[in-house]
N, C-alpha and C positions, 0 to 999 in steps of 0.2 A: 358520390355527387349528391349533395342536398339537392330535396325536391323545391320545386318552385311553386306554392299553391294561391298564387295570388291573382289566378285566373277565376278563382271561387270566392264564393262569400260567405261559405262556411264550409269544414270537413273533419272528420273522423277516418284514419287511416289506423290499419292494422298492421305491424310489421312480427312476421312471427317469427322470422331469423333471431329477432332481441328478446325475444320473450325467454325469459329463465322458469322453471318449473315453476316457483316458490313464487315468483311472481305472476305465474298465469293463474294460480290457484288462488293467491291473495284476492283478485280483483270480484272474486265470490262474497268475500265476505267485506271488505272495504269498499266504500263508493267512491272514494276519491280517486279513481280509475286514471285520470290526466296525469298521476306523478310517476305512472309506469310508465317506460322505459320503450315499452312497444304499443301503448298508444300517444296518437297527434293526432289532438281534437281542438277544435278552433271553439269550443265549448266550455264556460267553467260552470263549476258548480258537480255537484254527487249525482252523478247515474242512476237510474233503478235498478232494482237486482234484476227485471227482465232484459233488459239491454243489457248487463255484465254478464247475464248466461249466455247471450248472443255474443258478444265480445269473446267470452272463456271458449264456446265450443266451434264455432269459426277460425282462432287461432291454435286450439288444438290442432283440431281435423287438418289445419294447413302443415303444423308440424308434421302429424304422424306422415303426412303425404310425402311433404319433402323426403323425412326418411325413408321412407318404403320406393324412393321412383325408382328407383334403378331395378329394384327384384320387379316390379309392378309391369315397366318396359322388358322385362326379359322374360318374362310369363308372358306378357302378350304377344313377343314376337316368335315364343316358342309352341303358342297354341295358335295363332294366326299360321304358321308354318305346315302344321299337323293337319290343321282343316284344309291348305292348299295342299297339302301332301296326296291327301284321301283323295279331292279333288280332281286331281290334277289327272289321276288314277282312275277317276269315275266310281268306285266303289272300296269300300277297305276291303272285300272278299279280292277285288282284282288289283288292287295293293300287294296284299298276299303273295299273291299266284306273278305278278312281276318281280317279285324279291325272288322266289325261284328262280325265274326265268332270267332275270340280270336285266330283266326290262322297266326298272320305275323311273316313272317320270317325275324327275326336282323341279319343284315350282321355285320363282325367281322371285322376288320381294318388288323388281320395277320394272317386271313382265305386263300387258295390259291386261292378262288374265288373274294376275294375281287379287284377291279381295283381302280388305279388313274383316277385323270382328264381325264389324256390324254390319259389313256385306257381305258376311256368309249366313245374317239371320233373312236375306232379303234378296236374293241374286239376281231378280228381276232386272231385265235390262233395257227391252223394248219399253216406249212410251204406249199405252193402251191406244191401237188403231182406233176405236171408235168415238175417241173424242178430237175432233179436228177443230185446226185453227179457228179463231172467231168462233166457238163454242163458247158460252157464258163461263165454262169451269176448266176453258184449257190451259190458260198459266196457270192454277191453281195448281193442276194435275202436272205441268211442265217443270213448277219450281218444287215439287214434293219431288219428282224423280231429279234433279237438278242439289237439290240438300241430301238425298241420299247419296247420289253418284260421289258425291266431294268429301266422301270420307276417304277414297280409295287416293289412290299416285296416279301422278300426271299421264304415263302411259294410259292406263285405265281411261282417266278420262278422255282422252285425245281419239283412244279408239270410240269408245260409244259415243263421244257426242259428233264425230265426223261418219264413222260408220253407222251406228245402229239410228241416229234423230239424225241423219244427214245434213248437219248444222256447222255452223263455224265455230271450231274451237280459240278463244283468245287468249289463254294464257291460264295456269296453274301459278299460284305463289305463294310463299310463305312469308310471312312478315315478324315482324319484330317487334316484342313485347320488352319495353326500355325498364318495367319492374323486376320483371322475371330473366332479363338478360339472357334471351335467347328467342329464336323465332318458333313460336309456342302458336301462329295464328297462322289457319292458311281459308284461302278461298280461292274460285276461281270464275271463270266470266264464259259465256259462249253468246252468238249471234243466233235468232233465227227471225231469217227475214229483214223487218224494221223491229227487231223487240231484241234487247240484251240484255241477260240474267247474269247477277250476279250473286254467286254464291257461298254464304257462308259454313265453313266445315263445322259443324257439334264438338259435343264432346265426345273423344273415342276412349273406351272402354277401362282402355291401359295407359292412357295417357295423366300423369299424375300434375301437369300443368295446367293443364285444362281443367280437371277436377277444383285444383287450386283457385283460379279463375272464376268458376263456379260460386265455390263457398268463401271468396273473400266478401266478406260483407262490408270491406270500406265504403263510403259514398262520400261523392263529394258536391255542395249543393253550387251551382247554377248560375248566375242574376239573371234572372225572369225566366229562367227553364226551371229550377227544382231540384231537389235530390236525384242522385241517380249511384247507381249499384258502380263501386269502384273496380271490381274484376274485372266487368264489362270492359266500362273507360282503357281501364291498360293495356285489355287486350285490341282494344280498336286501334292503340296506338298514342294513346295520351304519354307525354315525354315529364319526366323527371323535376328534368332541369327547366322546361318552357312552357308546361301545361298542355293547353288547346291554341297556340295561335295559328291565324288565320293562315299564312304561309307559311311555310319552311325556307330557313335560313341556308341559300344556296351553297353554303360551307360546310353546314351541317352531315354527320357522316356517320350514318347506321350501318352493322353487318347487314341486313337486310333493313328492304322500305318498311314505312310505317302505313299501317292496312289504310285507314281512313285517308292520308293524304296520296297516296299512290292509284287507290281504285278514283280517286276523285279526280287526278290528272291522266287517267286511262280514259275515263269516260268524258271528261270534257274533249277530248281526242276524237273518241269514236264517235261521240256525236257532234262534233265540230265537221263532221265529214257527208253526213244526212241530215237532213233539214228534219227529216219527215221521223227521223228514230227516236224511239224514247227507251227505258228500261226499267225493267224491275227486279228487287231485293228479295232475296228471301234465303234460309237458312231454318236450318233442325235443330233444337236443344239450344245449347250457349252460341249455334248458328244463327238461330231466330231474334235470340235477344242482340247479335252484333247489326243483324238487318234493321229492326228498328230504332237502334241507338245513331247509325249510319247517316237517314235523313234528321234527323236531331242537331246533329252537329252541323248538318251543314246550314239548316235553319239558323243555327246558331253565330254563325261566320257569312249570313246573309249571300246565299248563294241561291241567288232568284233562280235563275236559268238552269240548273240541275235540278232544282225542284220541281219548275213546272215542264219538265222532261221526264220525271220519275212517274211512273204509271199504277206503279201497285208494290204494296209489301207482304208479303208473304210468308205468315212465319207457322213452325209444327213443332209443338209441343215447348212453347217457349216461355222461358222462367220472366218473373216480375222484373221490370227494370230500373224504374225509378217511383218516385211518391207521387200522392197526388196531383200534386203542380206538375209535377213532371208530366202529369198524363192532362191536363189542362191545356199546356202548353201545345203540346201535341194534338190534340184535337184541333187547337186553332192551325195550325200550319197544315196537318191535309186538309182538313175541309177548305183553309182560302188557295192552295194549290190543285185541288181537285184530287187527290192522291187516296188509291183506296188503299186500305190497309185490313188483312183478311188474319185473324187469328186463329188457323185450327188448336182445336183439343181433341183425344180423342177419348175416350170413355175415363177409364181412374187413372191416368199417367198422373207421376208423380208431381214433374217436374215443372208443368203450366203453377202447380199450387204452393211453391214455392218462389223464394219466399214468402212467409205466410205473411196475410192480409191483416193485421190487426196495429194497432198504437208501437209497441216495442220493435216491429221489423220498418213499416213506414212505407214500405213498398205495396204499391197496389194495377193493376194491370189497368186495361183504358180501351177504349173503342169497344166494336163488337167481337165479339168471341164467338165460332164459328164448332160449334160443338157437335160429336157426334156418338153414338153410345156404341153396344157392344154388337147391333145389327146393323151397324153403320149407316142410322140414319141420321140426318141432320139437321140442326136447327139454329138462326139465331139468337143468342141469349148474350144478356149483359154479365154475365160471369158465368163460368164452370159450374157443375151443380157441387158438393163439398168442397168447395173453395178454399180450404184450410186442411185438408186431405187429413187431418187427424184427428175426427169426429169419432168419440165412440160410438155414437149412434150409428155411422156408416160401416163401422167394421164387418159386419157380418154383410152385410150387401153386397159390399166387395171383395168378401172370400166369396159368394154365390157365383158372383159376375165370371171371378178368376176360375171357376170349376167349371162354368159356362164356358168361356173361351177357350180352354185346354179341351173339353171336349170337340167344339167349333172348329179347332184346328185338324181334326180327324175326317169332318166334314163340311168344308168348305168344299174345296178341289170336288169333290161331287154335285155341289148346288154350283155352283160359280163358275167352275170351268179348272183346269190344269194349270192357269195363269196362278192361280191362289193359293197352289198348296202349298206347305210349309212345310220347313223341313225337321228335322230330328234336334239341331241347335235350338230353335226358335221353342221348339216343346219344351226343351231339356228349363228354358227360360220362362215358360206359362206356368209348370211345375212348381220352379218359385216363386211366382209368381201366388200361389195361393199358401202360403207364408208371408210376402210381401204384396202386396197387392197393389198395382200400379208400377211396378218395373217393368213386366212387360207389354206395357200398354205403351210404354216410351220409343219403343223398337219401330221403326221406318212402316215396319210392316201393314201395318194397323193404318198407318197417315196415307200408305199410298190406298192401300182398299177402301178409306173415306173416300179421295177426292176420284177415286172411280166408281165406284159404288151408290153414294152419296152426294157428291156437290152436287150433281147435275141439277137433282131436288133443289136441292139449298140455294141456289144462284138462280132458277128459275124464279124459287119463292120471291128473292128479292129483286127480281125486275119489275 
């Protein structure tokens, strides 16, 4: 089905299914990039060669991806398996010692005990007692455990958010990305009190759509919003054949809903029921950048009354989204809604500094940014400090910092309490960590020891 792109007023799409070798490698040395085959750009005229290295290595990466998902899902549900395995066991010594015995216990994939990846770098489950409601920094703290909880299966969540946050669970769902033709997007909602969170899932470790999502670097520009990162758009739901309209065509017929227009007819629901409730977004990694692309759109489609109902955005560790207009744009729609919007980062993560900030990427972040370093304290600043995360000047700082935290991780749980310590996974990842520096700065772990450790400071400062 041809896409429909006359909802923009300009766009650059990348298709890397059509990409032939010879022609992904041409567009290196040719600028005349428009006569291939797998770019539609509403642009004429020769490229730079920094834009066709961005073009060359985004439709790679999406190739190699496509071909490796299937080993990539089956690695990760064979290592996911092993760590509920041990789990499930309490120990691999009592692993052991049940293989004799005939007694081990199989963990189940849509058990509420079962974890992801990334919730076995973090297995924290309780919300930290000592920050209560009407605390300056308890959504902060509520949507950080809320973006981690939503990488796990709906059991999981059903169980913690009704048992452990005695809260109302309202639904797990996966939705459907109309590029990628499959439901590649999931989120999910809970009640507490007069406040609804809704949340969006990251990216998971093994998941090679998501990754996809990540490094497409289509955009497609706006009238009067801006560029904005095309992964995002497909993943929130933007359609092929119809763009961004306003409603959906009640004939219209997905294997599953589309994220934006389904969380937007949930919540005109639930809050069509209270007068008094409002709610807020937020999300982890490619979660964070769906949360604030989410009020965008609706801005977009002039949807007064969920705006001035949305309370706050919330996002942790979240990639650029769109260009400057874009964040122009944005600025004026929360501050005349009233809508706060809290960026954490937290010391070198990678993924806040991506895409990079310069002329050839075009994407640039907006609002304040809620930063915090490797002692978890915090501060407002109008960007990240290495903002481009590939400064030579900073390399060596952040192999220090990385040798700092892997020891850190040995003694926390003695300065902080047994809520902190961290397990054997999460080291095995600070390790590489000083090789890479900023991978594991991206891990949950880090964002939830901010907003407890940390906001209280930070939110103080700014009252």
């Amino acid at each position: 089905m041809a896409s429909d792109k006359s909802f923009s007023s300009s766009h650059m799409l990348l298709s890397p299914e059509k990409a032939g070798v010879l022609d992904l490698f041409r567009i290196l040395i040719h600028s005349d990039v428009h006569k291939r085959e797998f770019v539609d750009s509403s642009e004429e005229g020769d490229e730079s060669f920094e834009r066709r290295q961005i073009m060359f290595v985004s439709t790679l990466a999406q190739k190699l991806l496509l071909l490796v998902a299937k080993p990539m899902a089956w690695s990760g549900s064979a290592i996911e398996f092993w760590l509920n395995l041990v789990s499930s066991n309490r120990s691999f010594g009592r692993l052991l010692v049940n293989c004799f015995r005939g007694r081990v216990v199989m963990p189940h994939k849509e058990s509420g005990s079962f974890l992801s990846f990334i919730g076995n770098l973090d297995k924290r489950v309780e919300l930290d007692n000592r920050i209560r409601p009407g605390d300056a920094e308890y959504h902060a703290a509520l949507s950080m455990m809320a973006s981690k909880a939503s990488y796990e299966n709906e059991a999981y969540l059903r169980t913690t958010v009704t048992h452990h946050w005695q809260m109302e669970f309202l639904g797990f769902y996966n939705f459907w990305n109309d590029y990628q033709g499959k439901a590649s997007t999931q989120a999910f909602m809970l009640r507490d009190r007069d406040t609804i969170v809704v949340a969006f899932r990251g990216t998971e470790f093994f998941d090679a759509d998501a990754w996809c999502s990540d490094i497409d670097l289509s955009w497609y520009e706006l009238p009067g919003v801006g560029k904005i990162h095309g992964g995002f758009m497909k993943a929130l739901g933007l359609q092929k054949s119809l763009g961004w309209p306003k409603e959906l065509d009640p004939h219209l017929k997905t294997p599953a809903p589309l994220a934006y227009y389904a969380i937007r007819e949930k919540l005109r629901a639930l809050l069509g029921e209270n007068d008094k409730a409002k709610y807020v977004v937020t999300g982890h990694s490619l979660g964070g950048a769906l949360a604030i692309l989410f009020p965008a759109i609706l801005a977009m489609h002039g949807e007064k009354w969920l705006m001035e109902r949305l309370e706050g955005v919330y996002t942790f560790g979240q990639p650029r989204v769109g260009d400057e207009k874009f964040g122009e744009f944005m600025g004026k729609v929360l501050k005349e809604h009233q809508i706060e919007y809290f960026r954490f980062v937290y010391g070198n993560d990678i993924v806040p500094r991506l895409p990079c900030d310069d002329s050839a990427f075009m994407f640039k972040h907006f609002g304040k940014c809620c930063y915090f370093d490797s002692k978890y304290q915090g501060q407002i600043v109008r960007e990240e400090p290495n903002e481009n995360y590939f400064s030579p000047r900073q390399a060596i700082p952040m192999m220090m910092n990385a040798w700092y935290e892997l020891l850190r991780s040995f003694m926390i749980a003695h300065e902080k309490g047994p809520d902190y310590r961290e397990g054997s996974l999460l080291r095995i990842l600070r390790v590489i960590g000083l090789l890479i520096p900023g991978i594991p700065a991206h891990a949950p772990q880090d964002y939830v020891n901010s907003t407890r450790l940390g906001a209280s400071q930070l939110f103080l400062h700014q009252q």
